[in-house]
N, C-alpha and C positions, 0 to 999 in steps of 0.2 A: 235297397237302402232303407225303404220306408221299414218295412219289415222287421228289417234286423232292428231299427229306431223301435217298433212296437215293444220287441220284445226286452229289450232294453227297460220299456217304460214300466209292463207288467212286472219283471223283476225287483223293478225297484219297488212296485205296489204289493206286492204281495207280503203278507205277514212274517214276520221272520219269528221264529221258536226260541219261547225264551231258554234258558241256559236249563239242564239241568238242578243246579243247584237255587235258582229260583222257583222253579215248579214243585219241589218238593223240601217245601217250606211246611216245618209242623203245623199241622191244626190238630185243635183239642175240642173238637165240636161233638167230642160222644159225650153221652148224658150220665148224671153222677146215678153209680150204683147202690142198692140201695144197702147194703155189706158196709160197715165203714172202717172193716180191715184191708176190704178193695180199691176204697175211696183211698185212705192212705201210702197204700202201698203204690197207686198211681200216681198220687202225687210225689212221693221222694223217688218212684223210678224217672221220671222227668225231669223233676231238680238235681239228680244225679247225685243222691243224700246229703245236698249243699249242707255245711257246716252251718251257715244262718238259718237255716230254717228247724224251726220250734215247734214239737207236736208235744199240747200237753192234753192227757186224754182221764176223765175219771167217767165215775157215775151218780145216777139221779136218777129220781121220778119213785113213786110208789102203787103197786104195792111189790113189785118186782123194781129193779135196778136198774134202768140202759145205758150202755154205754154212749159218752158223748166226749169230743173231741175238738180243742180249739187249735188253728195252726197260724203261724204268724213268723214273718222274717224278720228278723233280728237284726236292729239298726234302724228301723222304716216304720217301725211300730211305738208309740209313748207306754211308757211300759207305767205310767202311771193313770189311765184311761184302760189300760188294758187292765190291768190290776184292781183296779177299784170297780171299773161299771160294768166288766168282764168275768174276771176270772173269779175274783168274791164273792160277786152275786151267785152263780151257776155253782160254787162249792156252797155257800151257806146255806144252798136250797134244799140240801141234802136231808137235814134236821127242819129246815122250815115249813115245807111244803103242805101245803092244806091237805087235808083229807080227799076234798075233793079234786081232788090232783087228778091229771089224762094220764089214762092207761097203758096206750099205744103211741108207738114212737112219732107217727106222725101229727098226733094230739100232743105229745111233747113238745114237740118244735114250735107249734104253734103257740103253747103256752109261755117258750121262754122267750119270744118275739111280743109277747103282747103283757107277760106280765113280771120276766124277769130282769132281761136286758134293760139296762137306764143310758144306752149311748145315744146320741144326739140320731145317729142315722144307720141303720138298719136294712143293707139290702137282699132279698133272697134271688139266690143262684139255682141253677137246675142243669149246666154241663159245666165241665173241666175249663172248657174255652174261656168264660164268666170268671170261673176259680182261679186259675192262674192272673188273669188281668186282677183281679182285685185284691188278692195275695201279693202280686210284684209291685202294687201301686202303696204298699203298707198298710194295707187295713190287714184285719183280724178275721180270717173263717169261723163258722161254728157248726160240726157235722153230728146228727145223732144217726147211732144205729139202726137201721130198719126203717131208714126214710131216706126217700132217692133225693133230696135238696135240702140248702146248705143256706149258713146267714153269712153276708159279708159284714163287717161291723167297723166304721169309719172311725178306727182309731191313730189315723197316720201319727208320724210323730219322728224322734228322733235328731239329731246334732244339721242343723240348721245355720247359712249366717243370718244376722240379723242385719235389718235395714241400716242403712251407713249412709254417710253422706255422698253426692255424685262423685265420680274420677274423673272422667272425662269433660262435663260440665259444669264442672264449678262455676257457683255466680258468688257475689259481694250482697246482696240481695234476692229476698226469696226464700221459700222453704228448704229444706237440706237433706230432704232423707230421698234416696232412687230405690229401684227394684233392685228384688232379690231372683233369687234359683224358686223360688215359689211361686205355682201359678195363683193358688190360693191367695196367698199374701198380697201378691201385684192387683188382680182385681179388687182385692176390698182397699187396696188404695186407692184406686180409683173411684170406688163407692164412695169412702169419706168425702171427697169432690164434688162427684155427681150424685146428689142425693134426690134420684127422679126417677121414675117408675119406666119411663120410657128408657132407658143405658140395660140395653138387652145383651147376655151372653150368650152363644152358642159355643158347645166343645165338641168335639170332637177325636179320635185317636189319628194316629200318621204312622205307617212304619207299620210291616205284616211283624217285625222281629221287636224295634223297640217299644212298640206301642206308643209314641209320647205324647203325650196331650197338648194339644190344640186348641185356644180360644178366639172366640174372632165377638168384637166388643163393637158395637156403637149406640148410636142413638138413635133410637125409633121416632119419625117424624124428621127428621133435619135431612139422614143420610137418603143418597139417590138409591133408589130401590133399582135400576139397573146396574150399577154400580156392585152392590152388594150381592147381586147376580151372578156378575160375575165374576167374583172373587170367592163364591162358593163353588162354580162351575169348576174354577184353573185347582183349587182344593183337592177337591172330588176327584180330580184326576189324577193326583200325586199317587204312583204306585212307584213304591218304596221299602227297602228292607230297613232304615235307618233314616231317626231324623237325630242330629249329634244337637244342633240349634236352630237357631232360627235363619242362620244363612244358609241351610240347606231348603227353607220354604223362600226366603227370598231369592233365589237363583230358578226353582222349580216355577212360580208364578210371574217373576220379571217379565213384561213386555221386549226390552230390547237386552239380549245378552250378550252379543258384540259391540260393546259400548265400553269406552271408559266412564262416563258419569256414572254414579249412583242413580237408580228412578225408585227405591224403596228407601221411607226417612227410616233409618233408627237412631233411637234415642235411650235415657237411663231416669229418665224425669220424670215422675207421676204427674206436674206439673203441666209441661209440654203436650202429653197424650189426652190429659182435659180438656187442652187448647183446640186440641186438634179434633177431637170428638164432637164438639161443641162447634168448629166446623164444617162440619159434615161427614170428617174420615172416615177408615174403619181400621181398630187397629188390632193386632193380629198377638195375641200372646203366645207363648209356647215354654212347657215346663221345663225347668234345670235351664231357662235363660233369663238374664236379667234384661235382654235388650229386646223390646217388643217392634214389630214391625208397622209403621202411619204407613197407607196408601188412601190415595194417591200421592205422590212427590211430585213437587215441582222445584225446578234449580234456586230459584231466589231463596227456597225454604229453607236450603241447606248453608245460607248469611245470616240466619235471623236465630237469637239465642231465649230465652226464656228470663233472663235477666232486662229486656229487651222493654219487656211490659212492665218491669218493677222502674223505669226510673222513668224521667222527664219526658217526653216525646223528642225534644230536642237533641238531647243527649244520646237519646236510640238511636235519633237519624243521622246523629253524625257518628258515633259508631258503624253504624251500616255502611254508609260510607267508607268509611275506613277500613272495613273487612273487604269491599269490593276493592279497590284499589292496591289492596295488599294482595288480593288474590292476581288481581293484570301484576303487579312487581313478580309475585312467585312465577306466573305464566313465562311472561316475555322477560323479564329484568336479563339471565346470561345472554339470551340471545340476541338481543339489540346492544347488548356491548360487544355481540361479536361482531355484527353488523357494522357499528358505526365502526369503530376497527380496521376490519377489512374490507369491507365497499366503500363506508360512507366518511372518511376520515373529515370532510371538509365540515360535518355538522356539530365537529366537536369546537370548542375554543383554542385558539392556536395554543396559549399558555398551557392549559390542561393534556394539547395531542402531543406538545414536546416531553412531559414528564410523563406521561403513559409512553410513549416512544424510547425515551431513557431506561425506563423501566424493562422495556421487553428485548432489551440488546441486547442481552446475553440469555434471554428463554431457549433455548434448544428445542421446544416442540412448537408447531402451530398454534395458534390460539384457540382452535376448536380442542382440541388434543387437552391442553391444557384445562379448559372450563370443564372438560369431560373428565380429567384426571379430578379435579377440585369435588367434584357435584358427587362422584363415585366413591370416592373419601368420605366426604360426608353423610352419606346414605351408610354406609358400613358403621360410620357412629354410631348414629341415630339408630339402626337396629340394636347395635350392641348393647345402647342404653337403654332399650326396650327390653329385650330379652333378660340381662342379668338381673339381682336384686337391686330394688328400689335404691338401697342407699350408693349403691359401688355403681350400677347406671348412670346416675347422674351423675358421679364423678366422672366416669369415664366419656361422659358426655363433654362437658366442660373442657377438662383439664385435655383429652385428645385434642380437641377442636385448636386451644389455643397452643397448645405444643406443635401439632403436624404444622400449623400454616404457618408458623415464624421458620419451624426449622427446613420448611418448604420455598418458602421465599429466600434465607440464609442461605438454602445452598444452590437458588439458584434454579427450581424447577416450575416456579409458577413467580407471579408479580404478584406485585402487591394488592393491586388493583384489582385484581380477579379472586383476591382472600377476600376483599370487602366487598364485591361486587357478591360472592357464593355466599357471605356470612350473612347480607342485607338480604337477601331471595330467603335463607332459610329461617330470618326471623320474622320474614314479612309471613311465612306459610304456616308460622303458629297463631295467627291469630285469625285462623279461620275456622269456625267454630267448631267443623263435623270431621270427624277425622275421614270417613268414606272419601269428601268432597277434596281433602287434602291429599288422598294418595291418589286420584285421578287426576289432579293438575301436577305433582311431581310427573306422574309419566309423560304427560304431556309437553312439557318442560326440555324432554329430550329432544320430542319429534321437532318442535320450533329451534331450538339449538342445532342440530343438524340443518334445516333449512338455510339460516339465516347462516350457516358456514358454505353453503351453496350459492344462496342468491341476494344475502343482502336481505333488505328490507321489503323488497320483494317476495323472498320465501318465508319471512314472517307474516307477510298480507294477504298469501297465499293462503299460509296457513290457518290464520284467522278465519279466511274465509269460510273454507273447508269447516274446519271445527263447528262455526255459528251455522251451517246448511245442516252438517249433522245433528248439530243439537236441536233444532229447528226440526227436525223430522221424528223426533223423538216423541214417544206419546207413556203414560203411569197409567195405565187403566184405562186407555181412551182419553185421558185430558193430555192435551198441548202442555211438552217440557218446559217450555218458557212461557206459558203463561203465570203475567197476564198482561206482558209483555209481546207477545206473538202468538194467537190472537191480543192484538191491544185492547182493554177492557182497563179503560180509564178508572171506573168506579173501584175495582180490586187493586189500583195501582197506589192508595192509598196507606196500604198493611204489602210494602214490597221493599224497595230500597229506604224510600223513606216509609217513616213512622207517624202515622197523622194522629190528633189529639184521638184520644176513645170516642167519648160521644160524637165525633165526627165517621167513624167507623160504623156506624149504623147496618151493615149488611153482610151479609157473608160470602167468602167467593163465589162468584157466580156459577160459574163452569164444576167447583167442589159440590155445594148444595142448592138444588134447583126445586127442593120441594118448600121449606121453612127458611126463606132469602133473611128476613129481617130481624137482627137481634134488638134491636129496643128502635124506641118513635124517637125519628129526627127530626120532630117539631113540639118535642116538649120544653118544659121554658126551663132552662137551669140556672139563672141569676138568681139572685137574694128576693127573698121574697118583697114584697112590695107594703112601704109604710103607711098605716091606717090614717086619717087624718086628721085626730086628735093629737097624734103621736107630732105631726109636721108643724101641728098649730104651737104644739107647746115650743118645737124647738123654735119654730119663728117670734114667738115672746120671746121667749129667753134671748134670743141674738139681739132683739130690738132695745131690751134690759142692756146688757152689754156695751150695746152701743151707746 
């Protein structure tokens, strides 16, 4: 028995062979030849003579002519950068050229890196592997004849959106523009922000096929330097043919993946990611996504909006409030009316159990059946108005919603009570701020609505329980899900449900930043400054005049 248990064990240890199809994954790691009708011609047998790609080839240099060739993908390239600090220069040099101009090809290159080229960034290549990456990323080649290495020239460019105001988190206050499909663009939003030497970038590529780029952003000094450990470690290890966005790094680095919560914040806010940098986060960008990745997450974070900080303190915290409390309605609300319903009829008011009673005389299905017919209705809305275009969505949002439940109740297959019971849960679930944190309590939603068709109030206390141990064992990088709440850490409980004034907020989470704790002195004096005593003499004449 032991035995056969061993080999069981070694089995299951032993390496398994990747697939074919992954082992023999192109690389382009031979070195450019020094021919650059060879150089060419490897590159369109690769690109498979792709219709976008652009070889424009002439000649230069004195006292003889070398051939020299610029290639570039069509669409990913500014053709007005290309044009002007490219391609104009390197033809005008034809007639311009000094006398003492280089002879040989690899004194050319040299020459038109140092004295032709006017592009901001300039880098040399020396294999195919280099060439393609910087070719597919929209810069500009430049190959001369008779020389084995190549310039790449950082002319990206091409139909781009432009910064727009947020979708998902719209505020009433506050700046208005979020990220774009650019990773470029999303950092130096950030820079306008953080305008400090220490907001360090690291990049990276992801993907043996797509190549995408990868940036991982923080602050030098504030962030836990274990932390940022090991969020390059779980990186590092992503081996992958494909990264499409950023949910494919958020699943690959997740701490718990059989979870419903979210433990990765995203957000669309240049705003919120300054917050959060400032912090101590780190936050994780990735190109052709507008949505960058905060870790660590903690669940309170995913209540709290960035309009939060634009208004009163007071006003935050009772918002807060009101988003937790919407979110227990979205939780529990079906399922405690199925509960008191069916187990617990004695907690309703007599008045109110005889007209929910009247009501449900002629239901033909159960009351779980029911809520479950109501909530599955309304989820097939909600997608539909997600899916189609914007203006026919929301109609189709609306006008379903208020057609199905009249003509649902008219003929008799649900009550009334459970149209306004399912209508109040789906309004209470829009005003929770993060849509991630929104589609984990819909599911959740079920699992307690099934309980509490079993057990009553029971199988909702159950089920609380459960939920709160799991989420309780929950960890974003080593920090506690509910913190700062579970560890309790009074001091961080400040900037949580409620909203304390700022200058009372003098520190930063503890558990987030453990190196740079203190953002400004909590004993500097903020009242009006103090009146001289000529100033107090005069107004005391004056009052004594007065009087």
């Amino acid at each position: 028995m032991n035995s056969a248990w061993n080999r069981l064990i070694k089995k299951a240890r032993k390496p398994k062979k990747m697939p074919p199809q992954y082992e023999e994954t192109t690389s382009n790691d031979e070195a450019l030849h020094s021919s650059l009708a060879e150089n060419l011609t490897k590159v369109k047998n690769s690109l498979g003579n792709s219709g976008d790609l652009v070889v424009r080839d002439f000649k230069m240099g004195k006292p003889f002519l070398c051939k020299v060739a610029s290639i570039y993908i069509n669409g990913l390239t500014d053709k007005e950068i290309l044009g002007n600090s490219i391609i104009e220069r390197l033809m005008n040099d034809v007639e311009m050229i000094k006398e003492e101009a280089p002879y040989g090809p690899s004194e050319l290159g040299i020459y038109i890196k140092e004295h032709i080229l006017t592009i901001t960034n300039v880098g040399e290549i020396t294999n195919f592997d280099k060439l393609f990456f910087h070719l597919l990323s929209g810069e500009t080649i430049v190959l001369v004849d008779g020389w084995n290495r190549g310039f790449a020239c950082a002319a990206q460019g091409g139909d781009l959106r432009a910064i727009s105001e947020p979708v998902a988190e719209s505020s009433v206050r506050g700046p208005r523009d979020s990220f774009t499909e650019s990773l470029i663009t999303n950092t130096a939003m950030i820079r306008r922000r953080i305008k400090s030497p220490n907001l360090w970038l690291e990049t990276k590529e992801i993907g043996t096929i797509t190549q995408t780029g990868v940036g991982m952003m923080y602050v030098k000094g504030i962030v836990n330097d274990k932390l940022l450990t090991e969020i390059k470690e779980r990186l590092g290890k992503m081996e992958v043919d494909e990264v499409q966005g950023s949910n494919t790094i958020e699943e690959w680095i997740s701490d718990e993946t059989w979870t419903p919560w979210p433990t990765v914040f995203i957000t669309e806010r240049p705003d919120v990611v300054a917050g959060n940098l400032l912090e101590g986060r780190v936050v994780i960008f990735v190109n052709e996504t507008p949505t960058p990745l905060i870790v660590p997450a903690t669940w309170n974070q995913f209540f709290q909006t960035a309009e939060d900080y634009y208004l009163r303190w007071t006003m935050a915290s009772f918002l807060r409030i009101l988003r937790i409390i919407s979110f227990l309605i979205t939780l529990l609300g079906p399922s405690l009316f199925i509960a008191f319903l069916s187990f617990h009829p004695e907690l309703i008011p007599t008045p109110l159990l005889i007209n929910l009673a009247a009501q449900r005389q002629n239901i033909p299905f159960p009351i779980i059946i029911e809520a479950l017919l109501m909530e599955f209705t309304f989820e097939v809305l909600r997608e539909a108005g997600v899916r189609m275009p914007r203006p026919v969505g929301q109609a189709v949002s609306i006008v379903g919603a208020l057609v199905l439940g009249e003509a649902a109740v008219s003929a008799g297959i649900v009550s009334s009570a459970m149209v306004i019971v399912v209508a109040a849960t789906a309004i209470a679930s829009f005003t929770i701020p993060h849509y991630a944190m929104t589609d984990a309590t819909r599911l959740l939603r079920f699992g307690m609505m099934i309980l509490a068709s079993f057990f009553g109030l029971y199988g909702i206390g159950l089920g609380v329980i459960m939920l709160v141990a799991h989420t309780c064992s929950l960890r974003s990088f080593g920090i506690p899900y509910l913190a700062p709440f579970a560890p309790a850490i009074l001091a961080d409980q400040k900037d949580s449900i409620f909203r304390f004034p700022l200058p009372f907020m003098s520190k930063r989470p503890r558990l987030i930043s453990q190196v740079k704790t203190k953002r400004t002195d909590p004993n500097q004096n903020r009242g009006p400054s103090p009146r001289n005593g000529q100033m107090k003499n005069q107004e005391s004449k004056r009052d004594s005049d007065e009087t």
